[in-house]
Each structure stands twice: as C-alpha cells, then as structure tokens.
C-alpha positions as CSV (number, residue, x, y, z in Angstrom):
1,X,45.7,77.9,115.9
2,X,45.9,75.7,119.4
3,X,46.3,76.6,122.5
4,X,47.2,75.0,125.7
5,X,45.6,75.7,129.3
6,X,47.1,75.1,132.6
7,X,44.6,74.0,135.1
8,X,46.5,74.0,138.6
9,X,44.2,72.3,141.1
10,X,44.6,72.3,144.9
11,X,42.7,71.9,147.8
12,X,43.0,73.3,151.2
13,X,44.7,70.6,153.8
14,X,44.7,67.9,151.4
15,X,47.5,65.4,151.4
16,X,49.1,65.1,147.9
17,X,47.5,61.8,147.0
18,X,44.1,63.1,147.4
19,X,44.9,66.1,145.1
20,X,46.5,63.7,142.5
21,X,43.2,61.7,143.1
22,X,41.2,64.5,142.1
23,X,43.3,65.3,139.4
24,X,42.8,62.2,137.6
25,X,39.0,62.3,137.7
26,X,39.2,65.4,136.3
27,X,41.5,64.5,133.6
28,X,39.2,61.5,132.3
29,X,35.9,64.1,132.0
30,X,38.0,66.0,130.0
31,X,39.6,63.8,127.8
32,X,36.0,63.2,127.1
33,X,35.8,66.5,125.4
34,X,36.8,67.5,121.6
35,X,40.1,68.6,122.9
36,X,43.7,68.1,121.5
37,X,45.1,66.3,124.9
38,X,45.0,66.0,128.4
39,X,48.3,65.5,130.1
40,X,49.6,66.2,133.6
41,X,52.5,68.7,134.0
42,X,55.6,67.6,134.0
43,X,57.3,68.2,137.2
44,X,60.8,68.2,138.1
45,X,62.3,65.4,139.8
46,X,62.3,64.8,143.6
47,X,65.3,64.9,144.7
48,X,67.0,61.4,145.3
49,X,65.5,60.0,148.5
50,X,62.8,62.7,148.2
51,X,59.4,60.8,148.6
52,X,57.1,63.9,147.5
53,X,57.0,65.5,144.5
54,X,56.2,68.9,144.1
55,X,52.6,69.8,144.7
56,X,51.9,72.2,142.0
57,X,52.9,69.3,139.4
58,X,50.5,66.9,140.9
59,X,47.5,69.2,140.4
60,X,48.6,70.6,137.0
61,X,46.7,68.8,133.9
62,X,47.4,70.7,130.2
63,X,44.5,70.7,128.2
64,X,45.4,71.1,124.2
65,X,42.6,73.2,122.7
66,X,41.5,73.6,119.5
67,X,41.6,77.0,118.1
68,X,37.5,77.2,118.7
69,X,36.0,78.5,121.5
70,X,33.6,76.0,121.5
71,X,36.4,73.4,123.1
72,X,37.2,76.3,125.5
73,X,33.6,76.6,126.5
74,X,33.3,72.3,126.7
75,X,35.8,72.5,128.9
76,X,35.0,75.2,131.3
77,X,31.5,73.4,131.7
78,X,32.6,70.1,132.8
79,X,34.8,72.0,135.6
80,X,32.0,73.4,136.3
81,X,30.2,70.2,136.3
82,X,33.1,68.4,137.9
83,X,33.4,70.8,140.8
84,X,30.2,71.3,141.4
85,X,29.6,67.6,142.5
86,X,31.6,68.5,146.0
87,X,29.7,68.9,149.0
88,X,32.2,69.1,151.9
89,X,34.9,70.9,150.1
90,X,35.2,72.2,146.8
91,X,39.0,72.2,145.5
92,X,40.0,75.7,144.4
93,X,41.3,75.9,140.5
94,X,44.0,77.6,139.1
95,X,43.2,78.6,134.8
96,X,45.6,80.0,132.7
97,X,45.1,80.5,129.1
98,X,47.6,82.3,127.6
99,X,48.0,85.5,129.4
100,X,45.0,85.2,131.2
101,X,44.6,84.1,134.5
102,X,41.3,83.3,136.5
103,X,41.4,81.6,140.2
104,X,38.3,80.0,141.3
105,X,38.5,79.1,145.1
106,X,35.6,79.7,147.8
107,X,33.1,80.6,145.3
108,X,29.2,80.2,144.8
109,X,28.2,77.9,141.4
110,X,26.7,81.5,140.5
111,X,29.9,83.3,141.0
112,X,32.1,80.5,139.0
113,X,29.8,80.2,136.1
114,X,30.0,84.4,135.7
115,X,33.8,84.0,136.4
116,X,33.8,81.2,133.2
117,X,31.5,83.1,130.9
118,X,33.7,86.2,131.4
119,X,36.4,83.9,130.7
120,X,34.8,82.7,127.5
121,X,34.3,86.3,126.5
122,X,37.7,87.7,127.0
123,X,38.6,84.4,124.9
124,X,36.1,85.0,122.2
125,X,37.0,88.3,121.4
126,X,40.7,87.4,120.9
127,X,40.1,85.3,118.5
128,X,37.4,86.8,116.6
C-alpha cells in the first residue's frame, strides 16, 4: 500500500519566489530517495490578471511513498538534513501523512529529530 505526504513549506517574511526557491531544492534531495514521486501541489488558478499564485501551493511538494517505513524514514532524514543547512533562518514545515499532522517551525535539530522519530513511530505502528 502507498501513501502520499503533503509537505507544506513556508518561511516567515519570505517573498513567494524565495519559498518556491526553497521548495525546489527540496524537491530534487528527495527525488533522490526510493520514493514513488515528488510533485508540487497543484494549485488553483490565479485569477485572470492575478500575478500571484496562492502561497500554500508554492510550498506544497507530494511525496509518493512506498508502503515501507523505510522511504518514510529516508525522507524525514533529508528534511532533516535539508533544513538543518540554514543558518539565518530555518523555514518552518508543514507534514501530513494521512491523518497525522506534525508542524516543525522555531525548533532545535534536537527537538525536530524527536518530533520525526515520533513521527516514524506513530507510522510504524500503523502499519505493522
């Protein structure tokens, strides 16, 4: 069995071409992975004349996982990994998985691996 996760990333005062900057980086270390796909969300359309789209939709990726938690757990790492290499500001992140929710924002690199490993658990139980 598959499952998809929504990754909503955002960061605080960014303008919407830095966010969909840092969404692509992130979607080329995952697509790096041993998962299904990587795509962004599909958004609505802008209005006509509109000349921004809507900002959730430019931080959204969906990750395709397999039914292991071994892709889960490849994937949480390089976000880990990912976000981690900030220094001045660290985007907050948004992870749903299906009815589970976890929101990493102004957190330590202790606090977000504890928040993923829990994550991983909650996961792991589900499916064993």
């Amino acid at each position: 069995m598959s499952h998809q996760m929504l990754i909503l990333l955002s960061e605080e005062g960014a303008e919407a071409e830095r966010v969909a900057e840092l969404t692509g980086y992130l979607r080329e270390e995952l697509l790096e992975l041993d998962v299904d796909d990587v795509s962004p969300v599909p958004g609505p359309e802008p209005p006509p004349g509109a000349r921004v789209a809507d900002p959730a939709a430019i931080g959204g990726l969906l990750v395709g996982l397999s039914g292991s938690v071994g892709a889960l757990i490849q994937v949480l790492h390089a976000i880990r990994e990912w976000r981690g290499r900030f220094r001045d500001s660290r985007p907050s992140l948004r992870l749903t998985l299906d009815d589970d929710v976890l929101e990493i924002s102004e957190a330590s690199a202790e606090q977000v691996s504890e928040a993923f490993d829990l994550f991983v658990r909650r996961h792991s139980t589900v499916e064993a």
